[in-house]
C-alpha positions in Angstrom: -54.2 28.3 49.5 -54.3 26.3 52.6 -55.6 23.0 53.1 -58.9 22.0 55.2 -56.9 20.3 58.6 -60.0 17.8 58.8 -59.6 17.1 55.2 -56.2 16.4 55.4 -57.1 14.5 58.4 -59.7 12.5 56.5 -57.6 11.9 53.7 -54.7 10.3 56.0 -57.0 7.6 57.7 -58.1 7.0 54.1 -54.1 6.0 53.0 -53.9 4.2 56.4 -57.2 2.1 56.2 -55.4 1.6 52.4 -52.3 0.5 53.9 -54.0 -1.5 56.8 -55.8 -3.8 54.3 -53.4 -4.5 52.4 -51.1 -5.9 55.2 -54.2 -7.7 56.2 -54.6 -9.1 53.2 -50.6 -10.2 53.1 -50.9 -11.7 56.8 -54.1 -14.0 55.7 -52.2 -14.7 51.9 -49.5 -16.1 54.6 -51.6 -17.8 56.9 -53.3 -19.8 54.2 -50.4 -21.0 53.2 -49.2 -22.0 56.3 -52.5 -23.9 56.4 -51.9 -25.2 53.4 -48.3 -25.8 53.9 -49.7 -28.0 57.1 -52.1 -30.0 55.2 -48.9 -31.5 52.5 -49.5 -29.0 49.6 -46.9 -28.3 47.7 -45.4 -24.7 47.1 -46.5 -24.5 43.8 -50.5 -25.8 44.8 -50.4 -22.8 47.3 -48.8 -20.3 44.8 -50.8 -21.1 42.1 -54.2 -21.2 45.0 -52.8 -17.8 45.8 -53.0 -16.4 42.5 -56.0 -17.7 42.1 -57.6 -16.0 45.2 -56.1 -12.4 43.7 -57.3 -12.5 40.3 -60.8 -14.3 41.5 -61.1 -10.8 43.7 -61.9 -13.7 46.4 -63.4 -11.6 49.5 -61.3 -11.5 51.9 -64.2 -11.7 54.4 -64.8 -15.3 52.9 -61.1 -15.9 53.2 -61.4 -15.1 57.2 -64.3 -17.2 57.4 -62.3 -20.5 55.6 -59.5 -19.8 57.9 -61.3 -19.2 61.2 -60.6 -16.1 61.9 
């Protein structure tokens, strides 16, 4: 049985959008702590702030907003 093309189709910008968010996600982890890393934190503060943003589930729309994107 052959697949539906526009469900395949569907199905591949679904992976992308995946894959898409979470390189967003990576690119604001890194440029909150460059902030971070700006303002005299140490490594470990912005680790351990890190980790605390990914188990929180901290939006990531919030996160934009704190960074001014």
């Amino acid at each position: 049985m052959e697949a539906d093309p526009i469900n395949v189709l569907l199905y591949d910008i679904r992976e992308m959008r995946k894959r898409l968010d979470e390189m967003e996600k990576a690119l604001l982890m890194l440029k909150e702590r460059l902030l971070e890393k700006e303002e005299g934190e140490s490594p470990e503060e912005i680790e351990t702030l890190e980790k605390e943003a990914l188990e929180g589930g901290k939006d990531w729309e919030e996160l934009k907003r704190e960074l001014g994107l």
